[in-house]
Backbone as CSV, one residue per row, in Angstrom:
resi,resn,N_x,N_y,N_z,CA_x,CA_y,CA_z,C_x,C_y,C_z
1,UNK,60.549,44.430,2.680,60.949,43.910,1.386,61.980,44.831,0.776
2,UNK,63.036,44.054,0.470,64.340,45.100,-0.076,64.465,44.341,-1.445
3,UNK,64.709,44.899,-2.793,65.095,44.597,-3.663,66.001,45.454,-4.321
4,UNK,67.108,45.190,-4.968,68.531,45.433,-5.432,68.197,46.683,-6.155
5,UNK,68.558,48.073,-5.665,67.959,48.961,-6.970,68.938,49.218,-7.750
6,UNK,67.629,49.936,-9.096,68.683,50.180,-10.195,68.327,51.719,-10.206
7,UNK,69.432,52.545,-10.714,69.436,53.896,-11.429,69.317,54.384,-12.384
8,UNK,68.137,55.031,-11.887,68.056,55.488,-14.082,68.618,56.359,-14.674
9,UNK,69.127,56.850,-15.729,69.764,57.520,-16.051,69.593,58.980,-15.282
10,UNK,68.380,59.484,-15.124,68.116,60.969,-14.413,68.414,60.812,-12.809
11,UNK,68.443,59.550,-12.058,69.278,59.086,-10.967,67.968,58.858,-9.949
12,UNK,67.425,58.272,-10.078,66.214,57.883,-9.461,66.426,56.532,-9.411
13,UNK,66.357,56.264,-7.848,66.542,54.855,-7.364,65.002,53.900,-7.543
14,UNK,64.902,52.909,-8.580,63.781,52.014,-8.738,64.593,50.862,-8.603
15,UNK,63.112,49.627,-8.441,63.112,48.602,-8.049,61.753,47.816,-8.836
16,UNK,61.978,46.362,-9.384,61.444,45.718,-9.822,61.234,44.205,-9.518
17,UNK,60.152,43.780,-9.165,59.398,42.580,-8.773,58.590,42.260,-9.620
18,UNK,58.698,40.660,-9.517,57.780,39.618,-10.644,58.178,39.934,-12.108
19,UNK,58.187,38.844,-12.876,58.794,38.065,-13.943,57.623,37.935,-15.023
20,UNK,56.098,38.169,-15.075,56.008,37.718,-16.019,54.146,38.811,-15.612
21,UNK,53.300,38.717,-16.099,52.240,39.445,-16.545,52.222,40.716,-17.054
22,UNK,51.340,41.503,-16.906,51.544,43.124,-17.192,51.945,43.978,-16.531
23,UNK,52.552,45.323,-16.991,53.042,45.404,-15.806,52.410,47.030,-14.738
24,UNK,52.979,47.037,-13.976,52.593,47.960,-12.926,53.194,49.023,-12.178
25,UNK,52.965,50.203,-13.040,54.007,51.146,-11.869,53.242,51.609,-11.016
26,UNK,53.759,52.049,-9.847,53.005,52.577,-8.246,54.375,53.892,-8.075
27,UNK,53.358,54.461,-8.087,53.614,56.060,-7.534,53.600,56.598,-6.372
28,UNK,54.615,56.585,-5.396,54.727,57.263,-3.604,54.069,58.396,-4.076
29,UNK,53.663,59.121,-2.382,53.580,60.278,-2.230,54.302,60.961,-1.258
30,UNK,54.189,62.212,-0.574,55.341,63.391,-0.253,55.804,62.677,0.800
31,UNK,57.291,62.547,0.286,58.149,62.261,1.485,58.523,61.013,1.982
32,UNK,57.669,60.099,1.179,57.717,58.692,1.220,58.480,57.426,0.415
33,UNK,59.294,57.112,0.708,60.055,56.379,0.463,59.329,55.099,-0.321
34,UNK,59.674,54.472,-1.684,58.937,53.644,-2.555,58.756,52.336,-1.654
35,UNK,59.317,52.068,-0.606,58.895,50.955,-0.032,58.063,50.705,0.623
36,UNK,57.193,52.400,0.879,55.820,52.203,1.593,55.030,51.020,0.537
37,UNK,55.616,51.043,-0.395,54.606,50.317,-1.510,54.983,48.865,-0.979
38,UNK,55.322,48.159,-0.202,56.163,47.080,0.256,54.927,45.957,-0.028
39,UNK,53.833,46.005,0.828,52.582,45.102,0.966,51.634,44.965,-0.365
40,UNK,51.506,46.357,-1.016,51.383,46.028,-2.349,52.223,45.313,-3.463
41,UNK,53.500,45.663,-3.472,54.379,45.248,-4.526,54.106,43.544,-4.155
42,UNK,54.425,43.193,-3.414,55.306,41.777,-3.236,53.403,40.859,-3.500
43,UNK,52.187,41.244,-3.484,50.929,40.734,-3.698,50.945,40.608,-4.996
44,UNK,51.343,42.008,-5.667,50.393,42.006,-7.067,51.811,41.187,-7.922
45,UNK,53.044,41.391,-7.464,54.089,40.706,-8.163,53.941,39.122,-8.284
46,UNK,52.952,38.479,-7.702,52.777,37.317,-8.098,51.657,37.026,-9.140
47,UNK,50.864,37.759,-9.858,50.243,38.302,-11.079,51.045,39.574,-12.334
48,UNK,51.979,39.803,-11.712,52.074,40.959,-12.735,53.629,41.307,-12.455
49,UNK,54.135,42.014,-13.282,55.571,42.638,-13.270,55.436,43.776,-12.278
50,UNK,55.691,44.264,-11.625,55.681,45.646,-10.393,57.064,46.033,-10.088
51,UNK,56.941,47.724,-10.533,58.049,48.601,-10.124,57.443,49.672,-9.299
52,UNK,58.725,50.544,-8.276,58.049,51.609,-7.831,59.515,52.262,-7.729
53,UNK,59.764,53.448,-7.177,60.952,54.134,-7.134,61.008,55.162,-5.550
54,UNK,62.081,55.769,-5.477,62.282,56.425,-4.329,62.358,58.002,-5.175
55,UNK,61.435,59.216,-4.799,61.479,60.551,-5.693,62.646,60.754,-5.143
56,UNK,63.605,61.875,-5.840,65.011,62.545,-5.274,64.387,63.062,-4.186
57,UNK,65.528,62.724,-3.280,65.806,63.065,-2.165,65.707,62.077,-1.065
58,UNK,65.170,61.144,-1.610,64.988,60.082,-0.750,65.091,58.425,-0.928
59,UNK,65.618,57.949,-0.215,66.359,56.678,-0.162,67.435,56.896,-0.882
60,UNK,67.648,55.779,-2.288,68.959,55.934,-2.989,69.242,56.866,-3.916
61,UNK,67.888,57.961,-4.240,67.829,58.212,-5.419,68.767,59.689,-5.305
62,UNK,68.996,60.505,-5.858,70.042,61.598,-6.189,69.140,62.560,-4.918
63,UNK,70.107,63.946,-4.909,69.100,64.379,-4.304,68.082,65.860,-5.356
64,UNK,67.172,66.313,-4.778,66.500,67.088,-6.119,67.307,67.837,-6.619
65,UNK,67.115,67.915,-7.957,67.825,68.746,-9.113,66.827,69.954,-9.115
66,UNK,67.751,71.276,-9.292,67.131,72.576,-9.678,66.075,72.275,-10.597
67,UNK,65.428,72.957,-10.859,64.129,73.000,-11.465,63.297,72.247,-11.396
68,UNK,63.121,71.645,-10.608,61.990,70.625,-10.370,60.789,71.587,-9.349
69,UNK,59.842,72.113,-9.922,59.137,73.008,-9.945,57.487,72.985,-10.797
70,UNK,57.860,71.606,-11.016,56.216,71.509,-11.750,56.039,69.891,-12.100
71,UNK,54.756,69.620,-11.534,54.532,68.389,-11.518,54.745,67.262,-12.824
72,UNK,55.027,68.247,-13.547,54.698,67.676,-15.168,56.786,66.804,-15.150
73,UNK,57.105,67.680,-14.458,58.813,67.150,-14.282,58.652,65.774,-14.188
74,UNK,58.152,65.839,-12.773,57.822,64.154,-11.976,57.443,63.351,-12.794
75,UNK,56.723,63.778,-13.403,55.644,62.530,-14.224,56.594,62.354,-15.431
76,UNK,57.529,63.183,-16.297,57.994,62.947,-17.173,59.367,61.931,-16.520
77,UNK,59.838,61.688,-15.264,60.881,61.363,-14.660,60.510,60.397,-14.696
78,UNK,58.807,59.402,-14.209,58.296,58.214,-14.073,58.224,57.301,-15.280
79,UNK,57.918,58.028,-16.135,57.716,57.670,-17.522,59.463,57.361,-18.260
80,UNK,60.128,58.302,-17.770,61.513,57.650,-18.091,62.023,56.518,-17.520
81,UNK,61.344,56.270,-16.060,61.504,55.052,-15.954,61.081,53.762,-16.528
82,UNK,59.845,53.832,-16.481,59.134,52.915,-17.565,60.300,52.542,-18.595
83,UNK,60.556,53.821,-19.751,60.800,53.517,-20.855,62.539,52.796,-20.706
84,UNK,63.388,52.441,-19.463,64.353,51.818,-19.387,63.553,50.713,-18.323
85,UNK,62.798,50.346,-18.090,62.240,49.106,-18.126,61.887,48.098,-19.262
86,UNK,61.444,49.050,-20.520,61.246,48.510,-21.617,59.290,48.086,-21.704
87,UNK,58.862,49.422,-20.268,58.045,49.001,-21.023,57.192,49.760,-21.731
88,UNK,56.123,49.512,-23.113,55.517,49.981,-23.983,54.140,50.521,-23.286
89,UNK,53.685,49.592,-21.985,52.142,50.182,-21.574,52.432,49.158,-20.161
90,UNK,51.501,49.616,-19.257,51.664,49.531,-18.171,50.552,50.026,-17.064
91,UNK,49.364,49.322,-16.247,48.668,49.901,-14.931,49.553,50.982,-14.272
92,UNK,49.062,52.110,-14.052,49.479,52.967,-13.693,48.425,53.260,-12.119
93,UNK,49.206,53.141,-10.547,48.838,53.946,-9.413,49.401,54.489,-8.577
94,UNK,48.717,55.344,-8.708,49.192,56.470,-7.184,48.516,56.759,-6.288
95,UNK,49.301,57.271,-5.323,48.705,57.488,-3.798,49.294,58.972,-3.495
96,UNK,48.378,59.945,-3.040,48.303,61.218,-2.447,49.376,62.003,-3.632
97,UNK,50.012,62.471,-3.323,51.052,63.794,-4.435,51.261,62.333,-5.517
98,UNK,51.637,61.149,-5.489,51.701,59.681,-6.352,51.038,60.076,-7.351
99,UNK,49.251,60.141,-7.096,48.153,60.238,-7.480,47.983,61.456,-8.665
100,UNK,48.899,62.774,-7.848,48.746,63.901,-8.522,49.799,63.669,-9.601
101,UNK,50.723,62.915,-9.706,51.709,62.821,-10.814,51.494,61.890,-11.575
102,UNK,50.557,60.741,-11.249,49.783,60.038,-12.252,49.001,60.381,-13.286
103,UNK,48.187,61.615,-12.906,46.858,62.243,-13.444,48.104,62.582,-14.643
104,UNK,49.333,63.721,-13.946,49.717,64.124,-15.081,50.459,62.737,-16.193
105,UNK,51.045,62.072,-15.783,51.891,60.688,-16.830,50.539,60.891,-17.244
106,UNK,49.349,59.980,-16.708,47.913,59.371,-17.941,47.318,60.780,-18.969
107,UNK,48.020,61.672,-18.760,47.518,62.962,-19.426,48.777,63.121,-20.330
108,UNK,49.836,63.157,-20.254,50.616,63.272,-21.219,50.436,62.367,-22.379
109,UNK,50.590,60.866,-21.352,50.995,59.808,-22.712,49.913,59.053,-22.591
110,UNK,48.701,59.192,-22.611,47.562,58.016,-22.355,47.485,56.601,-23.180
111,UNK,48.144,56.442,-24.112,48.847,55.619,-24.944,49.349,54.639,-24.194
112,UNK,49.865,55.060,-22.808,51.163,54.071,-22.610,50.589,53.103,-21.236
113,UNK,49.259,53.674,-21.145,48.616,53.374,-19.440,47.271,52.276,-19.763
114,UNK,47.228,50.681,-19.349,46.362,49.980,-19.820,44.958,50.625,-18.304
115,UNK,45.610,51.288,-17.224,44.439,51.379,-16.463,45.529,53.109,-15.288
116,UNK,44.484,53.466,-14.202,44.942,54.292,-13.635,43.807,54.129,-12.303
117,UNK,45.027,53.947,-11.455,44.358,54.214,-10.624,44.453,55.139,-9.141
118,UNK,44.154,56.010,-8.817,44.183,57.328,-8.210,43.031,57.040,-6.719
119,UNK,44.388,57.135,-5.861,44.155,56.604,-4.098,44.316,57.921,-3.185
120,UNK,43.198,58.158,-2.895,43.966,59.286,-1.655,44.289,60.605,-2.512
121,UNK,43.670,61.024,-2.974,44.402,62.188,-3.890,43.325,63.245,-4.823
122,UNK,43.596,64.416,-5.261,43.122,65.235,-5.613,42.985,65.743,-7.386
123,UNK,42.495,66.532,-7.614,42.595,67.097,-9.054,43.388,68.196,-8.734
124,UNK,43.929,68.964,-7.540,43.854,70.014,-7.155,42.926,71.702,-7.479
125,UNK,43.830,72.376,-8.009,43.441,73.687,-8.316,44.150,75.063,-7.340
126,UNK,43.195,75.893,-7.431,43.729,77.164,-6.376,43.048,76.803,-4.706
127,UNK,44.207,76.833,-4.242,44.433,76.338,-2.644,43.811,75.132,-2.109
128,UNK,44.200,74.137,-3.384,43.574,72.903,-2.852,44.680,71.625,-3.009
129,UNK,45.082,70.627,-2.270,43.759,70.884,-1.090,44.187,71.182,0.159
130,UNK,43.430,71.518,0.882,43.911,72.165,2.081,43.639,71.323,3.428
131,UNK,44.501,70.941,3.736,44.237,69.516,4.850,43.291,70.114,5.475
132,UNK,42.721,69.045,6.759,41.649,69.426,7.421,41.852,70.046,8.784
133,UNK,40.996,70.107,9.776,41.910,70.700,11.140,42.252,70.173,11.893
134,UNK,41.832,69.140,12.051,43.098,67.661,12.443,44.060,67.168,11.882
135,UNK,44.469,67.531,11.018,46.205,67.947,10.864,46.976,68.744,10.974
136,UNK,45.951,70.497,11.137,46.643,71.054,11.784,46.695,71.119,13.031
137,UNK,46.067,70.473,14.086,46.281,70.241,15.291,47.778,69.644,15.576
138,UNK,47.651,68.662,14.555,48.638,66.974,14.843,49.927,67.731,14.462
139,UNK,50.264,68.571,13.086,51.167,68.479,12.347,52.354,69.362,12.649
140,UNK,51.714,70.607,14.200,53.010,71.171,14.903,54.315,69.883,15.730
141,UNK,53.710,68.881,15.913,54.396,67.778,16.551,55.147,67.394,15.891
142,UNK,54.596,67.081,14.783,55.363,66.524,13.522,56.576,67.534,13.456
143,UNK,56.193,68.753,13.106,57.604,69.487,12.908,58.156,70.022,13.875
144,UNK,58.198,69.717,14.823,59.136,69.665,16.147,60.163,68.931,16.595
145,UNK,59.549,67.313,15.614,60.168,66.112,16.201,61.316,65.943,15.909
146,UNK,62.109,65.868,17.100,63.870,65.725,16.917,64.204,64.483,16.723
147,UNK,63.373,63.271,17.809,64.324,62.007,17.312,63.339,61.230,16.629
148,UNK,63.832,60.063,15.719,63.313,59.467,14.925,61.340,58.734,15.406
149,UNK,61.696,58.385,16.305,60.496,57.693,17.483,59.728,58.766,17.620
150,UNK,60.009,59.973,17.983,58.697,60.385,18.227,58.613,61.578,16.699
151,UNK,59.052,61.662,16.055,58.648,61.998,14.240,57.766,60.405,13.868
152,UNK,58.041,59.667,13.940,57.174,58.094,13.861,55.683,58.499,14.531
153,UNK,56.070,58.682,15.623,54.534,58.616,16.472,53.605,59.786,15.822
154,UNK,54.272,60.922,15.234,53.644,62.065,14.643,52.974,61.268,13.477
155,UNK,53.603,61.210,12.687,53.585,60.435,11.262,52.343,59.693,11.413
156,UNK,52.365,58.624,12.521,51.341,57.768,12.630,49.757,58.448,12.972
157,UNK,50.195,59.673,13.902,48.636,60.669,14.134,48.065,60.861,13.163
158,UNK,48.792,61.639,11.920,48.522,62.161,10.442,47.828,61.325,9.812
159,UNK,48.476,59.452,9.635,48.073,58.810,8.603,46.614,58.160,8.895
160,UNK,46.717,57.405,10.278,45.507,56.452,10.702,44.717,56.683,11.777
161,UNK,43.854,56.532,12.029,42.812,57.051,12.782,43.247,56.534,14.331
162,UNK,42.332,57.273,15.147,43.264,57.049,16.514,42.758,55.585,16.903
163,UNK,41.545,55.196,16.657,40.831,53.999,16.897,41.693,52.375,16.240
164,UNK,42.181,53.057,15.170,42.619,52.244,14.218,44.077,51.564,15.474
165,UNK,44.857,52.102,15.538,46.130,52.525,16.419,46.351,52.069,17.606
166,UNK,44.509,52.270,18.313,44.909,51.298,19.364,44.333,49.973,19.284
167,UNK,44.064,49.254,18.113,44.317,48.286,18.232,45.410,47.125,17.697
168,UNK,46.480,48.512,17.736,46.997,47.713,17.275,48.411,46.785,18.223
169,UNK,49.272,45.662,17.813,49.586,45.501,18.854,52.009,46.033,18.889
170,UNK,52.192,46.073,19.719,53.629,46.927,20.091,54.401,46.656,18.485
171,UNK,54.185,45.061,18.421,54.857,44.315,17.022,54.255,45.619,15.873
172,UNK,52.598,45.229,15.484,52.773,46.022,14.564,53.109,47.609,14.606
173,UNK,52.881,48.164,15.456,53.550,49.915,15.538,54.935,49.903,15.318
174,UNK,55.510,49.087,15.653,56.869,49.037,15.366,57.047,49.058,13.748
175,UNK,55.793,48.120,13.346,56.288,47.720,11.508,56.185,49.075,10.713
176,UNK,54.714,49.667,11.702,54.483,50.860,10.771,55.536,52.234,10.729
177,UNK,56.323,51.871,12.613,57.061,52.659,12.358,58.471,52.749,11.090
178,UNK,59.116,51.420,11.017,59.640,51.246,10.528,59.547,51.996,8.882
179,UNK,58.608,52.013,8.399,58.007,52.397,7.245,58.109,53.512,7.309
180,UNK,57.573,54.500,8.193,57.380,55.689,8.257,57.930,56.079,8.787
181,UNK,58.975,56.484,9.897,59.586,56.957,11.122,61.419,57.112,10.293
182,UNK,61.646,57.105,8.747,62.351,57.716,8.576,62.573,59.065,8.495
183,UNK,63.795,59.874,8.419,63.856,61.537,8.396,63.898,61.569,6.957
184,UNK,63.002,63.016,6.365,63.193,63.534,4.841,63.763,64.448,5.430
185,UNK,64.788,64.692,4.897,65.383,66.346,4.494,64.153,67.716,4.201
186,UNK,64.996,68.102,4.516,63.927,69.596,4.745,63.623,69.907,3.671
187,UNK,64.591,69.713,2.649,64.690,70.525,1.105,64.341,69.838,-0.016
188,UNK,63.811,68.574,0.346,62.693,67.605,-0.073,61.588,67.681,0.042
189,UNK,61.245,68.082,1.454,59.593,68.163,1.700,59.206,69.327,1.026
190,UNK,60.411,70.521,1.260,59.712,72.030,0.524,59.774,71.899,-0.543
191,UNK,60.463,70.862,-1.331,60.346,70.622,-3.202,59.001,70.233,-3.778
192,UNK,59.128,68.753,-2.833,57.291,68.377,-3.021,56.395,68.930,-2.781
193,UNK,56.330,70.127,-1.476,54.893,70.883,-1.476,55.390,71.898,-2.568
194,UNK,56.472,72.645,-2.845,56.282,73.611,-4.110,55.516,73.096,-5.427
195,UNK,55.740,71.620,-5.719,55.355,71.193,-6.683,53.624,70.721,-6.922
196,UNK,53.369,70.278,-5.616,52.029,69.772,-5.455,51.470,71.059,-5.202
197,UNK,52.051,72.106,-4.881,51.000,73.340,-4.753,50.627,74.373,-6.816
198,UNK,51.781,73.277,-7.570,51.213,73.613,-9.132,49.886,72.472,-9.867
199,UNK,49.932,71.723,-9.000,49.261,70.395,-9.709,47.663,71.186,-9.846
200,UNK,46.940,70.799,-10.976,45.793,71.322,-11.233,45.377,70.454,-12.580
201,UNK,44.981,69.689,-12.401,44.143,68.688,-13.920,42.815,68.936,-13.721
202,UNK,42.190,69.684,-13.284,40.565,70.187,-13.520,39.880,70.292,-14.550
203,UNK,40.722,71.029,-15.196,39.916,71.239,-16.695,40.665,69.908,-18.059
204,UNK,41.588,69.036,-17.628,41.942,67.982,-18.548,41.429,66.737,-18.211
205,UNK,40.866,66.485,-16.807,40.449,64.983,-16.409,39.849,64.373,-17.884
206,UNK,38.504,65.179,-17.743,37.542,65.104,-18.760,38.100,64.464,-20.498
207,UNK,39.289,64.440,-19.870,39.660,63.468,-21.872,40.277,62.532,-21.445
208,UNK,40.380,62.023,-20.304,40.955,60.469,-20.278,40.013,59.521,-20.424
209,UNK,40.111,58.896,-21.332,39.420,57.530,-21.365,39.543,56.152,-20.708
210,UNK,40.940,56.392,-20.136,41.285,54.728,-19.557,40.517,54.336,-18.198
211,UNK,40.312,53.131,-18.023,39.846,52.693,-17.030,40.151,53.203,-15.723
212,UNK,39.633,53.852,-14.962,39.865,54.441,-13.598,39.205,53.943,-12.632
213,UNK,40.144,53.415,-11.498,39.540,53.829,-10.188,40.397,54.403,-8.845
214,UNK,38.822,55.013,-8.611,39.501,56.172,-7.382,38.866,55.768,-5.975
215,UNK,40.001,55.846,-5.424,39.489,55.034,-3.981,39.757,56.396,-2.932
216,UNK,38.373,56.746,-2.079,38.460,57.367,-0.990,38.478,56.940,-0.037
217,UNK,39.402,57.449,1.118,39.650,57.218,2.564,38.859,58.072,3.215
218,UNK,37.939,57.375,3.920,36.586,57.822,4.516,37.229,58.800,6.135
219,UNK,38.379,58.455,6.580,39.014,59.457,7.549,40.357,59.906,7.275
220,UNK,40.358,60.190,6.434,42.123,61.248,5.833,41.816,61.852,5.834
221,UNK,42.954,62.694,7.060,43.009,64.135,7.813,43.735,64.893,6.690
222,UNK,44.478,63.939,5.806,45.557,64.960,4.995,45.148,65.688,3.981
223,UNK,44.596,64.563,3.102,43.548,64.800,1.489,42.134,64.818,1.884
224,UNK,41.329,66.167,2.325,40.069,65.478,2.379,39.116,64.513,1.722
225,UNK,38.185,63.768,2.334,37.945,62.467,1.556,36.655,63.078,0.050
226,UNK,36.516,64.621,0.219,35.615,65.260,-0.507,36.509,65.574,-1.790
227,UNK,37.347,65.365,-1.572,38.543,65.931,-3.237,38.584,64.259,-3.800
228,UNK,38.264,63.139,-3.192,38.397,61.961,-3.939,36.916,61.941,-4.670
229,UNK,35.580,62.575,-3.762,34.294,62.742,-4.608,34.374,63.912,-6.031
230,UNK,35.059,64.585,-5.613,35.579,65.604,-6.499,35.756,65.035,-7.628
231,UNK,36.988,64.317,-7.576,37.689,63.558,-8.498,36.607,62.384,-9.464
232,UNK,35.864,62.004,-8.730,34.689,61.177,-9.470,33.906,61.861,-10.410
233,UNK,33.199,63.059,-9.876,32.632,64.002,-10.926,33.277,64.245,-11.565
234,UNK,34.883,64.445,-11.836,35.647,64.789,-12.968,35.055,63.408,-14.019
235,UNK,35.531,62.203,-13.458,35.628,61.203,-13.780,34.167,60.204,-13.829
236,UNK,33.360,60.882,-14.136,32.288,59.947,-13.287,32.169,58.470,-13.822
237,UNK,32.875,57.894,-14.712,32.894,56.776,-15.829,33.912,55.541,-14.802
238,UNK,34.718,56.400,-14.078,35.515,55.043,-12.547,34.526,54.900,-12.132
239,UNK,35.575,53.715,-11.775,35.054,53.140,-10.348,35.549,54.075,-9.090
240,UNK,34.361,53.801,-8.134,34.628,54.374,-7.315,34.297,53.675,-5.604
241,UNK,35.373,53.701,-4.833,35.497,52.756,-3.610,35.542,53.582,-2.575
242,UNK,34.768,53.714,-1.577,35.203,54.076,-0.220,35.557,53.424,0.938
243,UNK,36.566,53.744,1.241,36.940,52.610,2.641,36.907,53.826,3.474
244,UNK,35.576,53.498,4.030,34.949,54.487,5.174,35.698,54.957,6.560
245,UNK,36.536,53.494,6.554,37.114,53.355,8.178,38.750,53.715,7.975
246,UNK,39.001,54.071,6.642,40.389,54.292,6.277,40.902,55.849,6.785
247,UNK,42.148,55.987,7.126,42.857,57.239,7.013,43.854,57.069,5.489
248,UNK,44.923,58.353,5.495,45.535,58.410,4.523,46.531,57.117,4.426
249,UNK,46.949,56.427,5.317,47.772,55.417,5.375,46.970,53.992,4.903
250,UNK,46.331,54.223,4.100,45.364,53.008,3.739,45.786,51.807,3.179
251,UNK,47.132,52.317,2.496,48.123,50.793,1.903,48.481,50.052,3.084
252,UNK,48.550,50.709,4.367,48.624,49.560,5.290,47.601,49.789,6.493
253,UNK,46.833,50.268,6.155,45.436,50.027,6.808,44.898,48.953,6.583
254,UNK,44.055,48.589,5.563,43.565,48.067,4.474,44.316,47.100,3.009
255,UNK,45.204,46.720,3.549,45.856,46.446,2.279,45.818,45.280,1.708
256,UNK,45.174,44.087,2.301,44.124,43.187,1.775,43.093,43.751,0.554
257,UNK,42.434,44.552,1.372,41.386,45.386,0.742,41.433,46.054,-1.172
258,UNK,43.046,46.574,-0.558,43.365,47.482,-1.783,44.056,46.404,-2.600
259,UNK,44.682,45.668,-2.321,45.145,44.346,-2.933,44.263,43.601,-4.049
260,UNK,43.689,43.296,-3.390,41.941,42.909,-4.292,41.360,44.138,-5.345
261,UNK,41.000,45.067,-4.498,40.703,45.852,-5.644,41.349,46.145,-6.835
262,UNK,42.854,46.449,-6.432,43.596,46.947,-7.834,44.260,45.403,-8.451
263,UNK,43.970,44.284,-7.965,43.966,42.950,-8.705,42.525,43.116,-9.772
264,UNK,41.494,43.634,-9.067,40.260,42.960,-10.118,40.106,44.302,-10.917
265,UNK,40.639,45.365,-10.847,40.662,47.093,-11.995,41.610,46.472,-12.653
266,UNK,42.740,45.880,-12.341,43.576,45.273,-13.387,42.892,44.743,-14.788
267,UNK,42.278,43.315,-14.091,42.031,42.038,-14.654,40.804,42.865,-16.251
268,UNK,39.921,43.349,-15.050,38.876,44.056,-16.043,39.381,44.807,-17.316
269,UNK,40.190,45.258,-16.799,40.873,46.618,-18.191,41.997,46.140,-18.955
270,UNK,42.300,44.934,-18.731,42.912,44.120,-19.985,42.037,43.360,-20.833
């Protein structure tokens, strides 16, 4: 799904689907290009208005600007988008570092967020979180990989479970590659982990009031699935979902699944 982007003034390439309900921003995570959001956007856009964007450095958007050094940047960058959308309030989700720049937007402006919902992702703190050891097995491959195909095949170890993978068939590996099997720049990925290594809402969860739900991936090697239980005790007032059989790639694991869910966290919290 390609739609015509626009630039926002700080130069961040977004994109907007559907004409008429409430609306919905979706938050990537590291390194990921806003069109991973592809299977979500084009579902919930037939209920609701849906935007998502590409962070600098990737796809159309500029590439990172100096000081981008603290998560609170990001989230104030998202929120500028919003506000040249025009819009006043808005479902707010994210997925993995997404997730961590959500916490901060629904913590700045909680005013502006009719719901939040936080996929794959952490509260952080000091040295958290710290993938598991099946990514560090997987993730020397990953940074080895010279041509696009086999950085894809890495990508794919990281996100979904090996079981998951083989069933799947040549057509779909291809789709997922497609999605994933682009190159980030080097000086992108080290922006986003500098930044996700400040993220820490531990001691602020505890004053959000808006409707939450937090969905754990019962096999993500990346975010352990114990920082999404984490995240509940912050929160214990969400909802809370486990997709047991999920890895971190769960928007297209599962994306029926997640489709439904963040259709009916919607519906409820209006």
């Amino acid at each position: 799904m390609l739609t015509e982007a626009q630039i926002s003034k700080r130069g961040l390439a977004y994109y907007k689907l559907g004409e008429s309900g409430t609306p919905v921003m979706l938050v990537m995570g590291l390194g990921m290009h806003g069109h991973a959001w592809a299977l979500q956007a084009e579902h919930l856009s037939k209920h609701h208005q849906v935007a998502f964007f590409d962070h600098y450095g990737l796809g159309k958007s500029q590439p990172v600007p100096k000081g981008m050094n603290h998560m609170r940047k990001m989230a104030d960058d998202a929120l500028d988008i919003m506000d040249e959308l025009g819009w006043d309030k808005a479902h707010l989700v994210g997925i993995s570092m997404g997730g961590m720049i959500s916490q901060h937007m629904a913590l700045m402006m909680p005013e502006r967020f009719l719901s939040l919902s936080l996929l794959a992702t952490t509260a952080g703190g000091f040295l958290r979180p710290i993938p598991t050891w099946k990514w560090f097995q997987r993730f020397p491959r990953l940074a080895t990989a010279g041509k696009p195909e086999t950085r894809a095949q890495a990508i794919k170890s990281i996100l979904f479970p090996p079981d998951y993978l083989k069933e799947l068939s040549d057509e779909q590996h291809q789709a997922l590659e497609s999605v994933y099997g682009h190159e980030v720049p080097l000086s992108t990925v080290l922006s986003h982990v500098r930044v996700v290594m400040t993220h820490n809402t531990q001691k602020q969860l505890s004053q959000l009031t808006l409707p939450t739900m937090i969905v754990k991936p019962g096999q993500d090697i990346l975010i352990p699935p114990n920082e999404s239980e984490r995240l509940y005790k912050l929160l214990p007032e969400a909802r809370f979902h486990v997709y047991e059989e999920a890895g971190h790639g769960l928007l297209r694991q599962c994306t029926e699944r997640i489709n439904h869910d963040l259709l009916a966290h919607f519906r409820d919290a209006e």
